[in-house]
Residue, then its C-alpha position, 0 to 999 in steps of 0.5 A: x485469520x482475521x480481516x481487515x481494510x485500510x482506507x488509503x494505500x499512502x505511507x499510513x495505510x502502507x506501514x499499517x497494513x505492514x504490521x497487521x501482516x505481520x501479526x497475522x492479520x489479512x489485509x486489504x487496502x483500498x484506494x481512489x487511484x491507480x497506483x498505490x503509495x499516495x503521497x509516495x507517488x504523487x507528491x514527491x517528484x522522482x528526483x527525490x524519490x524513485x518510483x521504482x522503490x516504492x513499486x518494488x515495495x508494493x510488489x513485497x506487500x502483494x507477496x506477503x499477501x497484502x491485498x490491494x484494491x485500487x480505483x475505489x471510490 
């Protein structure tokens, strides 16, 4: 199959990678951080949005085949 990145692994990045991968296409993500989920992670504080769900999110990416780089300028 085709390849394809993404530059940012925030909410965009994430849904976009979701329907590549689900038309067939193999995705990488790419990201400055550590941790994917941009926005999800860093800016919304954990009484609003529990990490645990966007990590268990992550997890189902990966399994999909989703690939993620992370820490890449």
């Amino acid at each position: 199959p085709e390849s394809i990145g993404i530059i940012g692994s925030g909410p965009a990045g994430m849904a976009a990678a979701e329907q590549l991968r689900r038309a067939g296409f193999q995705v990488h993500l790419y990201d400055r951080h550590d941790k994917a989920g941009g926005l999800m992670m860093y800016g919304i504080p954990n009484f609003k949005l529990d990490k645990e769900v966007v990590e268990r999110r992550i997890r189902q990416y990966e399994q999909s085949g989703v690939v993620f780089h992370q820490g890449v300028d």
